[in-house]
N, C-alpha and C positions, 0 to 999 in steps of 0.2 A: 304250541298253544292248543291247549282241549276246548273243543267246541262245545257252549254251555245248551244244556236243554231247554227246546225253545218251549214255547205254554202254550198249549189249544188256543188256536182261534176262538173266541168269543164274542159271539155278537154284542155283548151285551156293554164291550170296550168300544164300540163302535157310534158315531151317531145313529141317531133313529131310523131317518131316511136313508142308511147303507147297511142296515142289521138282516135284512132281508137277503144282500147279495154275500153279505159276508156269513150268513148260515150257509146257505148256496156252497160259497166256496171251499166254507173250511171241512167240507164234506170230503173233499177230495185233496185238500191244503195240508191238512193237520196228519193223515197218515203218511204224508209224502216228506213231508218236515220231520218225521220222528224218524223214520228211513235214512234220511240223509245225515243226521244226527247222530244216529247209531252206525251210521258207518265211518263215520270218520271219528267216532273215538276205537278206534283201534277194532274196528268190527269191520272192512275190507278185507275181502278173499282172492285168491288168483283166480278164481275166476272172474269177479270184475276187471281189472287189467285187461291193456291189448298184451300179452304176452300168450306165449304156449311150450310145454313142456315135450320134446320128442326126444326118441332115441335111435340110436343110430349104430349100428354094429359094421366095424370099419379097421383097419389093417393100413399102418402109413411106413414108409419104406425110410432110409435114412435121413432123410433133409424133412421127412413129416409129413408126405404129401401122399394124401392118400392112396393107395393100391386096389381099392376095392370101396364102392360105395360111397361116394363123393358128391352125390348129387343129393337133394333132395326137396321137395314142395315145397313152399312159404304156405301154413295153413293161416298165418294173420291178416287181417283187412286192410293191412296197411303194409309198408316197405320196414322191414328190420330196422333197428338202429345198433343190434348187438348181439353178439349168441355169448350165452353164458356156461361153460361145462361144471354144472354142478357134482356128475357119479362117473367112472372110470372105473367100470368093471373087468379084470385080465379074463378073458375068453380060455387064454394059451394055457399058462400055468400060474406061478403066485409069486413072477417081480412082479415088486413094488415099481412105481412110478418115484422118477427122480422130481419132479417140479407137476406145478396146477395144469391143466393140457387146457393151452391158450387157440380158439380158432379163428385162421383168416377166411374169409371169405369176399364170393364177391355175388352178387344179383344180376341174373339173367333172365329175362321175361318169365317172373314168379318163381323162379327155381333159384335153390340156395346151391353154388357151387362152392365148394369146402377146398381151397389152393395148399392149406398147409394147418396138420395141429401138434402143436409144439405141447413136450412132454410125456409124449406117448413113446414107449420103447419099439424100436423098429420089429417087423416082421411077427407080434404079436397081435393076437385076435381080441380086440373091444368093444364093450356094448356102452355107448356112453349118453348118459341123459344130459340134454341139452336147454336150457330156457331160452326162448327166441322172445328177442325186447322188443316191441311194436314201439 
């Protein structure tokens, strides 16, 4: 459903006796209404979201579990619901990855501990960009 644009405040739709509060309001109503208008037809940015994009350069040994750099801060205001591996850069050399590199995790007083990321070729050096889903 696209959000239709809404029309200036106008005192002049208003009765008599409320034309006074409703100039008042639309003073501050009417930009704040086009705002929100314009953001939800498809004008929301990652920056509005609780999410954030980190990355992370890390090395997982056969079963996927990290070797090196396995911890790292929660910069969100809120508790994750999800980490997403968007990029999978090979550090080493140029295998290819067999499959999407899936991450488990678990939360520890604000710090994301990374227990296994599936997809990743053992004993190879990666820099991998992460979306953390608030």
């Amino acid at each position: 459903m696209k959000v239709t644009n809404i029309k200036r405040l106008n005192k002049d739709d208003f009765a008599k006796e409320d034309q006074a509060l409703v100039d008042r309001l639309s003073f501050a109503l009417t930009p704040f209404m086009e705002q929100v208008v314009n953001a939800f037809n498809k004008n929301i940015d990652f920056d509005n979201l609780n999410q954030e994009i980190i990355y992370l350069e890390t090395q997982v040994d056969n079963n996927g579990v990290p070797v090196i750099n396995s911890e790292v801060r929660n910069p969100l205001r809120t508790r994750i619901k999800g980490i997403y591996c968007v990029s999978a850069e090979n550090l080493t050399d140029n295998t290819l990855l067999t499959g999407a590199p899936f991450v488990v995790y678990r939360l520890d007083s604000g710090m994301i501990n990374i227990r296994q990321i599936t997809g990743l070729v053992s004993g190879k050096r990666y820099r991998l960009s992460m979306i953390l889903i608030g």
